[in-house]
C-alpha positions as CSV (number, residue, x, y, z in Angstrom):
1,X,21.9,33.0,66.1
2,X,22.5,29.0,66.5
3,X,21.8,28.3,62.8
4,X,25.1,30.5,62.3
5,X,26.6,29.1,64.6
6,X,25.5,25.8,63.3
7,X,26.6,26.6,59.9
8,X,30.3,27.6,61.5
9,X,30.7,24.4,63.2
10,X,30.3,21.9,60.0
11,X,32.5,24.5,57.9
12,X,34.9,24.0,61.0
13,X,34.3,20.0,61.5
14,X,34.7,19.6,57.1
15,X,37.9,21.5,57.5
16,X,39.1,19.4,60.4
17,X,38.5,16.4,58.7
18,X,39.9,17.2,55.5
19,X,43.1,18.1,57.1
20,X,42.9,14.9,59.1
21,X,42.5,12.5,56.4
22,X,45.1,15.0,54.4
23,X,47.7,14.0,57.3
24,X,47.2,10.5,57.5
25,X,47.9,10.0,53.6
26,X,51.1,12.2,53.9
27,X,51.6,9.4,56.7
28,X,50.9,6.4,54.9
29,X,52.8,7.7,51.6
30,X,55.6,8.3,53.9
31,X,55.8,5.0,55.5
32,X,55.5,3.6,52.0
33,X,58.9,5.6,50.5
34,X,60.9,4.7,53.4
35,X,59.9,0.9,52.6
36,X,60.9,1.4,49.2
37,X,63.9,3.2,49.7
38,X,65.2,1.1,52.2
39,X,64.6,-2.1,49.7
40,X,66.3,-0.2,47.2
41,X,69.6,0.9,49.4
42,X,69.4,-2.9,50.3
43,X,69.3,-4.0,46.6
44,X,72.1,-1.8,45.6
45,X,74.3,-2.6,48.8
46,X,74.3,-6.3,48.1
47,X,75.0,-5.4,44.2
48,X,78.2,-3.6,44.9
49,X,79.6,-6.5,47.0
Protein backbone atom coordinates (compact mmCIF):
# COMPACT_ATOMS: atom_id res chain seq x y z
CA UNK A 1 0.00 0.00 0.00
CA UNK A 2 2.69 2.90 0.82
CA UNK A 3 5.00 1.95 -1.99
CA UNK A 4 1.90 3.01 -4.30
CA UNK A 5 1.36 5.58 -2.59
CA UNK A 6 4.96 6.37 -2.59
CA UNK A 7 5.18 5.94 -6.30
CA UNK A 8 1.97 8.55 -6.56
CA UNK A 9 3.58 11.12 -4.63
CA UNK A 10 7.01 11.58 -6.84
CA UNK A 11 4.79 11.25 -10.13
CA UNK A 12 2.70 14.14 -8.25
CA UNK A 13 5.95 16.20 -6.82
CA UNK A 14 7.79 15.67 -10.80
CA UNK A 15 4.62 17.11 -12.19
CA UNK A 16 4.55 19.93 -9.69
CA UNK A 17 7.79 20.88 -10.42
CA UNK A 18 7.71 20.73 -14.01
CA UNK A 19 4.84 23.01 -14.04
CA UNK A 20 6.65 25.24 -11.66
CA UNK A 21 9.75 25.73 -13.45
CA UNK A 22 7.36 25.79 -16.76
CA UNK A 23 5.76 29.01 -15.07
CA UNK A 24 8.64 30.73 -14.01
CA UNK A 25 10.27 30.69 -17.68
CA UNK A 26 6.86 31.94 -19.13
CA UNK A 27 7.71 34.61 -16.34
CA UNK A 28 11.09 35.49 -17.08
CA UNK A 29 10.39 35.40 -21.06
CA UNK A 30 7.67 37.73 -20.36
CA UNK A 31 9.58 40.18 -18.35
CA UNK A 32 12.15 39.92 -21.09
CA UNK A 33 9.57 41.03 -24.21
CA UNK A 34 8.09 43.80 -22.28
CA UNK A 35 11.79 45.11 -21.86
CA UNK A 36 12.36 44.75 -25.41
CA UNK A 37 9.26 46.11 -26.51
CA UNK A 38 9.23 48.94 -24.48
CA UNK A 39 13.06 49.87 -25.87
CA UNK A 40 11.79 49.39 -29.13
CA UNK A 41 8.41 51.78 -28.76
CA UNK A 42 11.12 54.18 -27.22
CA UNK A 43 13.44 53.83 -30.27
CA UNK A 44 10.79 54.41 -32.70
CA UNK A 45 9.05 57.36 -30.62
CA UNK A 46 12.21 59.37 -30.57
CA UNK A 47 12.72 58.48 -34.48
CA UNK A 48 9.50 60.00 -35.51
CA UNK A 49 10.20 63.35 -33.70
Amino acid sequence: MFDTFGKIFVVVAVLALILVGIMVYLYLMDRKLSKLEREVEDKFSTEKE
